[in-house]
C-alpha positions in Angstrom: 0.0 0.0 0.0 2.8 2.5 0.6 4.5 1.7 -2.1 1.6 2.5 -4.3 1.1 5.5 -2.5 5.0 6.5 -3.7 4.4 5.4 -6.9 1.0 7.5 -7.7 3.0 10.4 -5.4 5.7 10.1 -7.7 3.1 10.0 -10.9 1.3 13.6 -9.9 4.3 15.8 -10.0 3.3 15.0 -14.1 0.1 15.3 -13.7 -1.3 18.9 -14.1 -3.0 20.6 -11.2 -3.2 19.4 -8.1 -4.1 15.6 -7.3 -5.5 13.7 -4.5 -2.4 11.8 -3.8 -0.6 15.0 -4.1 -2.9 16.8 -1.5 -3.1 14.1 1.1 1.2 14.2 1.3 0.8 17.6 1.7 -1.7 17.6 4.3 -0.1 15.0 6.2 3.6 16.8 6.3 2.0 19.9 7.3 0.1 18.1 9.8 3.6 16.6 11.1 5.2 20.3 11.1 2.3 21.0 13.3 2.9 18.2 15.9 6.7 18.8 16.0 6.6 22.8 16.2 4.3 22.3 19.0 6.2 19.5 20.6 9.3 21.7 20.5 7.4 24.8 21.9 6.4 22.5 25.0 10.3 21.8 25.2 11.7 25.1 25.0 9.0 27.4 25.5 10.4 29.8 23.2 8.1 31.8 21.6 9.7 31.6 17.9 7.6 28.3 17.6 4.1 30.1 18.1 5.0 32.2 15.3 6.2 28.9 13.1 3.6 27.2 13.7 1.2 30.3 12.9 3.0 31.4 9.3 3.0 27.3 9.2 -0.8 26.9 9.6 -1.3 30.1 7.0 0.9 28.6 4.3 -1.4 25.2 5.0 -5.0 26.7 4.6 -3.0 28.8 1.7 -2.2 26.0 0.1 -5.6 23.8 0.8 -7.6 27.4 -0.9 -5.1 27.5 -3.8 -5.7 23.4 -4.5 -9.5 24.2 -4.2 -9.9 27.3 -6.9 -7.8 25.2 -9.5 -9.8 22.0 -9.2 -13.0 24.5 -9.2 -11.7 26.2 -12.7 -10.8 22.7 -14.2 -14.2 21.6 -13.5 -15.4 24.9 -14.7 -13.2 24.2 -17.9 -14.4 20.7 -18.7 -18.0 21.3 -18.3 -17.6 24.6 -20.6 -15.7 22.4 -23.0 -18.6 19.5 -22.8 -21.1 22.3 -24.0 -19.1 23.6 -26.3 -19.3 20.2 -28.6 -22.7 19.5 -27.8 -23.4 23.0 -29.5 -21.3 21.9 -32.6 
């Protein structure tokens, strides 16, 4: 199962826009970053890791909208291409 995880991971860097394989590593590292930036602000109590982990959740939901709006305009794209021919 992981290995077909790697390979389809591996696959979508080809693969135009963004792809559910694609998303879910994306997801899951920043999820990871997460977990470590606050397991590190419980060691040190420094308050450089708040601020990580807060430019680190922005770039996340960034990321998550950007993925959205392009999978919204392909599907946009294919049903205006689908009318297209029917008109022809």
């Amino acid at each position: 199962m992981a290995a077909n995880f790697l390979n389809d991971l591996f696959q979508s860097i080809f693969t135009p826009g963004p792809t559910h394989t694609l998303l879910i590593a994306t997801n899951v590292t920043f999820a990871c970053l997460q977990v470590l930036l606050l397991l590190l602000l419980i060691a040190t109590y420094s308050i450089h890791f708040v601020i990580l982990s807060i430019l680190s959740a922005g770039l996340w939901v960034a990321i998550n909208w950007f993925a959205n709006e392009l999978k919204k305009d392909q599907l946009g794209n294919s049903i205006n291409k689908s009318n297209e021919k029917e008109k022809e």
